[in-house]
N, C-alpha and C positions, 0 to 999 in steps of 0.2 A: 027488348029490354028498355025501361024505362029510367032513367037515374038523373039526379039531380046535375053534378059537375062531370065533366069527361077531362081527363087530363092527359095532355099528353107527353110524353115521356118520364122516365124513373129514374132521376137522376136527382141529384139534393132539392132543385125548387120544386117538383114535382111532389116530390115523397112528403116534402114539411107539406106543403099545404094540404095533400090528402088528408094526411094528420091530421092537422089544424080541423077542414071543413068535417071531419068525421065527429073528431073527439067534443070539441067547441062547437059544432053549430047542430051536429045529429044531419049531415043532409048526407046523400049518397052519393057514392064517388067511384067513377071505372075507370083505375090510370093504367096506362098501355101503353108497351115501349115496342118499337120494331127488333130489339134487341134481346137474343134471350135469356135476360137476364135483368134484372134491377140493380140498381146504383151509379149509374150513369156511367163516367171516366171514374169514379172512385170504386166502383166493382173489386175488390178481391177474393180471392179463392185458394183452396189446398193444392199445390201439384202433386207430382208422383213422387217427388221426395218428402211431403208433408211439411213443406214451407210454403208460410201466406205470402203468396204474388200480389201484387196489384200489375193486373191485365195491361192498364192504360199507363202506368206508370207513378212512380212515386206522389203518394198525395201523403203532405205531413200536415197533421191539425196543427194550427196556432192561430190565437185569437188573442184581443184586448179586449173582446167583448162580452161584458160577465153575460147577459139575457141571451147571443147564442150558447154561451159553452154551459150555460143552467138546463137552457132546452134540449140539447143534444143528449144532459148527463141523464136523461130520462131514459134514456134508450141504451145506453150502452155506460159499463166502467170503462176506467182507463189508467193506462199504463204512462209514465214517465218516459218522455223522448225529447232532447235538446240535438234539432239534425244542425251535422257539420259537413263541410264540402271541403272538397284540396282540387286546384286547378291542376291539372298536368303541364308545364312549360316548360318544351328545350330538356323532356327528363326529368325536370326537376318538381317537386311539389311543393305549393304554395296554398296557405290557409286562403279559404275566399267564402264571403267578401274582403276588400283588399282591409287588412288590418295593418296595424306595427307591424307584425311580425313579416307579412307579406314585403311592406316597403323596405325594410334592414334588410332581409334574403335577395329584395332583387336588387336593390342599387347598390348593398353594397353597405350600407348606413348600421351607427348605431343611437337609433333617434329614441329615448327613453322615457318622455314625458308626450301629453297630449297636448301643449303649445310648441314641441316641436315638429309633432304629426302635422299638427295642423298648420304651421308656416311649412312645412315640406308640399301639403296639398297645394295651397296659396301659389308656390313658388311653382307651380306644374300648370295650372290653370290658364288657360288662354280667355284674355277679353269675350267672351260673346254674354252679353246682358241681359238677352231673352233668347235661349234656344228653341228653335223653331223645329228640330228636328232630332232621334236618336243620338245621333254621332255629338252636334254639338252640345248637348247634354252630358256627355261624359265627358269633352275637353273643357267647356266650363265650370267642372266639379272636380273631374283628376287629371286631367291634360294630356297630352298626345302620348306617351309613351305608354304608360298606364291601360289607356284605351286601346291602341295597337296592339298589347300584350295579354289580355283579359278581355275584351269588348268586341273587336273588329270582326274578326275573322267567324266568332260564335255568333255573334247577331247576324252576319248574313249567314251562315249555315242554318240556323235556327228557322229566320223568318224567308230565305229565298231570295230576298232582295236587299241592297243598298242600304246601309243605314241609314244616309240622306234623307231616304227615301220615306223612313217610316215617323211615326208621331212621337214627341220626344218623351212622352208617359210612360213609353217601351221599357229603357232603360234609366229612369227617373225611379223605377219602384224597385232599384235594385240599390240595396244601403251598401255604406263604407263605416269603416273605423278612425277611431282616433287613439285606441288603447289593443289589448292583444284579446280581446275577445274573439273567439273560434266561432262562436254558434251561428248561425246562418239565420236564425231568426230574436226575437228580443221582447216578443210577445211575453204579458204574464202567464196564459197558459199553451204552453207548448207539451200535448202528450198526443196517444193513441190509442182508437178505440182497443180495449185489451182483446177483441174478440176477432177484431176488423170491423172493416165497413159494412159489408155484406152483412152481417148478423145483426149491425146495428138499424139497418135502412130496412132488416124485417121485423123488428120488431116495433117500429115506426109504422109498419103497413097493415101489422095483426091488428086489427078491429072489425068487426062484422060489417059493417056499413063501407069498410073498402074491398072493392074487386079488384084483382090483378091481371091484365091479358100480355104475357108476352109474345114474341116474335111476332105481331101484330103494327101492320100501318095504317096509320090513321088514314091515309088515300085509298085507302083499301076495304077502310071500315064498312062491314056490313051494314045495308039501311034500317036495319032492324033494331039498331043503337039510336036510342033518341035522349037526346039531354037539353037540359036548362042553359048549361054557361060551358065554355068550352075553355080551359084555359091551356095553353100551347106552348110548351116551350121548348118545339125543335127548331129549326131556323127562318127565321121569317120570311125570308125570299122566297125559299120552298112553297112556304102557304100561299102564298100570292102569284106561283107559279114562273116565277123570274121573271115578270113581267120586265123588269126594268132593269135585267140583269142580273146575274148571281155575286153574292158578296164574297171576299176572298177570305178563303181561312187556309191554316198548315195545319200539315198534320204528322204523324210521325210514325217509323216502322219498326220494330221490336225484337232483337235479338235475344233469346232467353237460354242461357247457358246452368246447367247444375254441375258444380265441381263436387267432385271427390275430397272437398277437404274441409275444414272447418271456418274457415275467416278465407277473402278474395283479394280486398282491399280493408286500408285505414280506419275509412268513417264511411257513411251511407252512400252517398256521391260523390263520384270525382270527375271533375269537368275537363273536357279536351277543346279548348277553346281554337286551337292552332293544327294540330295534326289529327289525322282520321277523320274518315266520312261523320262519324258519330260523335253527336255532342257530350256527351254524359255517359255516364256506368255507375248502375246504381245496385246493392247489395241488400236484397230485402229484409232477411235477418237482422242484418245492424237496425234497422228504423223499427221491426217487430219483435223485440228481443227472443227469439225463438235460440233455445240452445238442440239444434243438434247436429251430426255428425258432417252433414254436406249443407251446400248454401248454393240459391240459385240468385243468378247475377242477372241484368239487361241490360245491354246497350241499348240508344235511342238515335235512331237514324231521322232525320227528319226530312219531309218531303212535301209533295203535292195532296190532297183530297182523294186524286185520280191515281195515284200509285198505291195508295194506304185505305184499299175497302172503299172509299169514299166518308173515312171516317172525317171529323171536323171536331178539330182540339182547340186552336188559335184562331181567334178571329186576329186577320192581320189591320194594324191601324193604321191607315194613312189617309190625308185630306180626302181623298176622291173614293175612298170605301166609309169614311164619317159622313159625307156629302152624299150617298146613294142609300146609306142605314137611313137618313131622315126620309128621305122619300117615300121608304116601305113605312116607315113608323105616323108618317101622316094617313097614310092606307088603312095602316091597323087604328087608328084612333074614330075612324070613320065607323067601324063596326061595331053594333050591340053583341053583349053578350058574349064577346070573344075577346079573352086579354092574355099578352104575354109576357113571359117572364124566362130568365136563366140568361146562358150566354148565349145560346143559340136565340133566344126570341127575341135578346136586348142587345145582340152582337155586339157583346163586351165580356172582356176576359174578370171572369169572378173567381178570389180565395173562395175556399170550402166556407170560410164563415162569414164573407158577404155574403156567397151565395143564399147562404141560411138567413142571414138578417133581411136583405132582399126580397126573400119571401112571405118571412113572420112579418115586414111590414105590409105587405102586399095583402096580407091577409087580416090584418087588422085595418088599415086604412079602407084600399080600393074593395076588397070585395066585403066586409063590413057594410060599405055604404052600399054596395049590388044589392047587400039583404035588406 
């Protein structure tokens, strides 16, 4: 088989540029996932009750970005979704991110205006001028109590280590309030594909000029596969065979429960930042508005690579895995005709609509200049 691009894996930066090089340039393209299935971690599917799951867990579209959410709208309608979360604390539920309402409920307060949210934060906040790390990033912003009761306890469940430990971006991209707003996101467009993922990422793939090969590894690939450009986006160290070590990522293990009833919880997520192995429980109905009699639920357990299939969800950040990514990526820049992208090629944790932006630039800039 003779083909222009080989791509590897079917997950959002794979599928755009299949796209892309199919519809835009006319070249031919065989993208092939070891998984069997296409859409990467955004994959959903029907269960036995006929509610849309997502496998990998909760993925909500939200963007500020009109050129991804124009390009997406090609492939799929959509449906209106504003997701909200409630932490569980001590019993009690609190809106999160930490809002008014969050701060009144726990301290006690009844703080009404947004200069006195915001002398309340002030007044929490410890001196650190340039957080260097997780943890002081959230006492520079909300202060010790705040962080101990929302922060601590979930970021090392989350990431396995220390929040010293990890890069202060971690928990930098996680917003606060100043007013009572619930929604968890604040993007102009927050909805969901009406169909799911799944049905959007195939109709992204229908073109004649793309092949699809799943349960397929590209270490594995037959010689009989010969291509032009290879572009890669499962994890780099792999390609390079760990020469120099493997990079750390988490991952995480899925309890999937169907009740007998109609509603489980509140809103889509409720986070257990303090008690239980598991961080999150998440209600797929609420985020797919599907109305019907039963609702199937997931807990998310998070763990190692090596307990979880050897799936790889999070790339973990800290100086001495930023410090070993450069190493492979001077590797990769050594080689013609081979470029990566995603979170796995660029071990970096991408939204759905970075991811996509990521690519469509990837595909106008670097591989424009290829042709």
């Amino acid at each position: 088989m003779q083909i222009d691009y080989l791509i590897v894996g079917a997950g959002f930066s794979g599928c755009v540029i299949a796209e892309r090089l199919a519809r835009e340039k006319s070249k031919s393209v065989l993208i092939i996932d070891k998984r069997s299935h296409i859409g990467g971690n955004a994959y959903d599917y029907y269960d036995e009750s006929g509610i849309l799951v997502h496998k990998y867990g909760p993925h909500i579209f939200h963007t500020n970005l009109n050129e991804v959410f124009e390009y997406l709208s090609q492939f799929t309608e959509w449906i209106p979704y504003e997701h909200r979360v409630r932490c569980m604390v001590e019993g009690k539920s609190y809106p999160f991110p930490i809002n008014r309402s969050t701060i009144n409920a726990l301290f006690g307060l009844k703080l009404e205006t947004e200069e006195e949210v915001e002398a309340f934060y002030a007044s929490q906040r410890e001196p650190i001028t340039n957080p260097t790390n997780a943890e002081e990033r959230v006492l520079a912003t909300l202060g010790r109590k705040l962080y101990e009761t929302f922060y601590e306890s979930y970021t090392k469940k989350q990431w396995g280590i220390d929040p010293k430990e990890l890069n202060a971006q971690v928990t930098a991209r996680i917003p606060y309030r100043l007013n009572n707003d619930d929604r968890y996101f604040q993007d102009r467009y927050q909805m969901m594909p009406k169909d799911g993922y799944t049905a959007m990422f195939k109709k992204m793939l229908d073109h004649p000029l793309i092949q699809v090969q799943l349960n397929c590894d590209y270490f594995q690939l037959p010689s009989s596969i010969s291509y032009k450009h290879l572009i890669y986006t499962g994890p780099i160290d792999q390609f390079f065979n760990y020469c120099y070590g493997p990079l750390p990522y988490r991952s995480v293990k899925f309890s999937l429960k169907t009740l007998d009833q109609d509603s489980a919880q509140e809103v889509g997520t409720v986070n257990f930042p303090n008690d239980h192995d598991y961080t999150r429980c998440t209600e797929f109905k609420k985020l797919t508005g599907q109305q019907t009699d039963k609702t199937t639920i997931a807990y998310e357990y998070p763990d190692t690579p090596e307990n979880c299939d050897n799936e790889l969800y999070y790339p973990i950040p800290t100086k001495n895995s930023d410090a070993l990514y450069k190493r492979y990526s001077l590797l990769a820049h050594q080689l013609k005709n081979v470029s990566f992208l995603g979170r796995l090629g660029d071990f970096k944790y991408y939204n759905m609509d970075h991811a996509v932006m990521r690519a469509l630039k990837f595909f106008k800039n670097e591989l424009s200049h290829h042709e």
